[in-house]
C-alpha positions in Angstrom: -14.0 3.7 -46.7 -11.3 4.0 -49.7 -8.2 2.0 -49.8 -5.9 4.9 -48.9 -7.3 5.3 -45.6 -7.9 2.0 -44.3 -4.1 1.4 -43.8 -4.0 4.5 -41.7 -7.2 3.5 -39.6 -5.6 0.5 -39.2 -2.1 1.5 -37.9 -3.8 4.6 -35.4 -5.9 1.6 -34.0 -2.8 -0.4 -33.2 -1.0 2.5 -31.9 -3.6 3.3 -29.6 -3.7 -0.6 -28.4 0.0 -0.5 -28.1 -0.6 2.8 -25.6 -3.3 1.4 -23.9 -1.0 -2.2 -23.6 2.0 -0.4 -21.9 -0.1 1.9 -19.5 -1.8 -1.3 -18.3 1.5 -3.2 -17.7 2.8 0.1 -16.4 0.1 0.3 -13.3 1.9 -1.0 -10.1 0.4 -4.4 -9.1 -1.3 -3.8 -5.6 1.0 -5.3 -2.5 0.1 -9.0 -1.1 -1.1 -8.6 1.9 1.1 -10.8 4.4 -0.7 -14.1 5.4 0.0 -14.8 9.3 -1.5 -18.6 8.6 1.3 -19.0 6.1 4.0 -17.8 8.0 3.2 -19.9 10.9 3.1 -23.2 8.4 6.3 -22.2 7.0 7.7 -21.4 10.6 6.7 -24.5 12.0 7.1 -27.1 9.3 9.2 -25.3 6.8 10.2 -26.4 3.5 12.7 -29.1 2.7 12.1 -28.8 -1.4 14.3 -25.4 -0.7 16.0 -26.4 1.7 14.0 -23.3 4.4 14.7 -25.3 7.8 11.9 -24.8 10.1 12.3 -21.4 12.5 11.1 -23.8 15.2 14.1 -25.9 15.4 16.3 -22.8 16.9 13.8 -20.4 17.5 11.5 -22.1 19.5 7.1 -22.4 19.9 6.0 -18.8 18.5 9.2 -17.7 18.7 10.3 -18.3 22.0 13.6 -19.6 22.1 15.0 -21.2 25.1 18.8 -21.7 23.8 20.5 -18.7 24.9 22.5 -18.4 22.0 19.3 -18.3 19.6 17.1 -14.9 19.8 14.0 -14.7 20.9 11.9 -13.4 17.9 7.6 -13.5 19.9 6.3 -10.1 19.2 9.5 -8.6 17.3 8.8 -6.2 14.8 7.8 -7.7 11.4 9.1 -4.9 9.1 12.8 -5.2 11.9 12.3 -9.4 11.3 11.9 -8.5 7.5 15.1 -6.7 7.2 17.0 -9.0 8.6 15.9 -11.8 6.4 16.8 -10.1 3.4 20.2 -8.8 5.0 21.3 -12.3 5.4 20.0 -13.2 1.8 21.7 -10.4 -0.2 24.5 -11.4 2.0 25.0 -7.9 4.2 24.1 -10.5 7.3 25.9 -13.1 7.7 25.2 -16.5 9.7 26.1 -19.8 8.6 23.0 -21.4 9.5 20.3 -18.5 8.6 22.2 -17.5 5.6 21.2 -20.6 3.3 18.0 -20.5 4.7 16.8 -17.0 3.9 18.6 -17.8 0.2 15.9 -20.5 0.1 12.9 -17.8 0.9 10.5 -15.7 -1.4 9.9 -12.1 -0.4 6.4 -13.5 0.3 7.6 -16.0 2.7 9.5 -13.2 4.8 6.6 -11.1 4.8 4.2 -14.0 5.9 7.0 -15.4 9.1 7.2 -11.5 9.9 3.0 -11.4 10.2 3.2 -14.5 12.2 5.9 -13.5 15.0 4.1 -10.1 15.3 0.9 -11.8 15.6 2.2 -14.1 18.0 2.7 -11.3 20.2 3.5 -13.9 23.5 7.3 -13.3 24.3 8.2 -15.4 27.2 9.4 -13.7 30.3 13.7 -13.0 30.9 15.5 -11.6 33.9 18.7 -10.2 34.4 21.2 -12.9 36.8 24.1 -10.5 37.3 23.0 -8.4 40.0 26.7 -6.7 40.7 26.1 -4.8 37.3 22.0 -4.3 36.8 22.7 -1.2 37.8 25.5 -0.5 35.3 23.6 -1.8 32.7 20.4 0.5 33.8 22.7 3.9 33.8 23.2 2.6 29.9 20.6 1.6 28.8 19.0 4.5 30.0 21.3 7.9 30.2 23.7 6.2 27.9 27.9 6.8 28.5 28.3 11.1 28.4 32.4 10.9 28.5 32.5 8.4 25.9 29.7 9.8 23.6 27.2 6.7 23.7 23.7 7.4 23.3 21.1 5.9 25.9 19.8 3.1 24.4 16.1 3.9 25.5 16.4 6.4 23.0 15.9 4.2 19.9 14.6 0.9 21.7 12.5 3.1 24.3 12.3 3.1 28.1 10.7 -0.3 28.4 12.9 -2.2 25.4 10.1 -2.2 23.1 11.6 -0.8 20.3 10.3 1.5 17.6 8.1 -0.5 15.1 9.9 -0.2 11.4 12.9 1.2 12.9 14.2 -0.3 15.7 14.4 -3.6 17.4 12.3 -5.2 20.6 15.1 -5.7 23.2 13.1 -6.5 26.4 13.8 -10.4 27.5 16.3 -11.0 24.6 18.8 -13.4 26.1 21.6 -11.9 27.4 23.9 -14.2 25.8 22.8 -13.4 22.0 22.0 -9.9 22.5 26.2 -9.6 24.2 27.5 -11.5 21.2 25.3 -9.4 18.4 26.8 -5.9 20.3 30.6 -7.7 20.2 29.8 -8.8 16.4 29.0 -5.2 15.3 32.2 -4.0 17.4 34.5 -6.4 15.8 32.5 -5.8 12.5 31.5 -9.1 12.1 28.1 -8.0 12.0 27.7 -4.7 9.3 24.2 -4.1 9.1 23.7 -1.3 11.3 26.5 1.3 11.0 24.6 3.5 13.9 25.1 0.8 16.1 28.8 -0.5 14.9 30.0 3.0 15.9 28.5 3.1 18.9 29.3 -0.3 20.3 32.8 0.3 18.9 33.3 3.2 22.3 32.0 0.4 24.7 33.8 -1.6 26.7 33.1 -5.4 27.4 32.1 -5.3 31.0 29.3 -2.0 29.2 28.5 -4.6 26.9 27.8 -7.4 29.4 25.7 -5.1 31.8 23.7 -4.0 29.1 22.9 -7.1 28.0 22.0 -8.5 31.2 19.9 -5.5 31.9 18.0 -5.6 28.8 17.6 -9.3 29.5 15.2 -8.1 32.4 13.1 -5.9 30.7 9.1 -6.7 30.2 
């Protein structure tokens, strides 16, 4: 080969390694698939070098919860679990306590607690204690408020409070005292996350929040 052209052979093979070097690095790497065993390490023991508090310390064995105040979280939806991990990371949640903990969590880590609580899959039973307005809280829950333009609930969380996986939330057994202060933080707008439900909550009044808590409370 003369001297002319080996410049040129030279610089078409580099182009074509330079190609070839992009299209590589351009190919999407394939998803890690979530790792239940993780998650429940992580849930269980957490992780003090980032300051990620065990989930067992509020949320109870598997997710079971017995403070009233702190949400059950056995059996939830992982992708609904997910969400709001990241929302009180980026800072669209917020919570004093959960916020610096979800700051202190990879994407990985969500996705591995997530696998766990849905694999957990053991929710512990509720019941509803006001019986004056289980009724109330049924109508709700179920046909929803016509005069005041709320939806039935069972529409998104279905008839049974199971939810919608990837879209809505498990509501069946939730205490009543954390799912009543989550519907008055999206009516005060303490809690933004969820415009669909800040404008519905926002026509209800407190005594249609209450019953619908404790109803829900009561679902299996």
């Amino acid at each position: 080969m003369n001297r002319v052209c080996l410049p040129v052979v030279q610089s078409f093979f580099f182009a074509l390694l330079t190609v070839f070097s992009l299209a590589h690095a351009a190919e999407p790497k394939p998803a890690v698939k979530p790792d239940p065993a993780k998650g429940e390490m992580l849930y269980n023991m957490g992780d003090n070098a980032r300051n990620v508090t065990a989930c067992i310390t509020c949320h109870g064995p598997s997710g079971n919860a017995s403070l009233p105040e702190n949400p059950k979280l056995s059996a939830q939806h992982g992708a609904y679990i997910h969400k709001q991990l990241l929302n009180f990371k980026n800072g669209d949640r917020h919570s004093p306590i959960m916020e610096p903990i979800a700051k202190g969590m990879t994407e990985e880590d969500m996705q591995n607690i997530a696998a766990y609580l849905v694999k957990s899959s053991k929710p512990s039973p509720g019941a509803a204690h006001n019986k004056d307005t289980v009724e109330l809280g049924k109508k709700i829950f179920r046909a929803g408020i016509a005069e005041k333009h709320v939806p039935a609930c069972a529409a998104c969380h279905s008839a049974n409070g199971a939810g919608i996986p990837a879209q809505f939330p498990r509501l069946a057994g939730q205490h009543q005292t954390y799912t009543e202060a989550q519907l008055m933080a999206f009516r005060s707008g303490a809690r933004k996350n969820s415009e669909q439900m800040t404008q519905i909550v926002q026509r209800m009044s407190d005594a249609e929040i209450k019953a619908v808590a404790d109803y829900v409370a009561g679902l299996k």
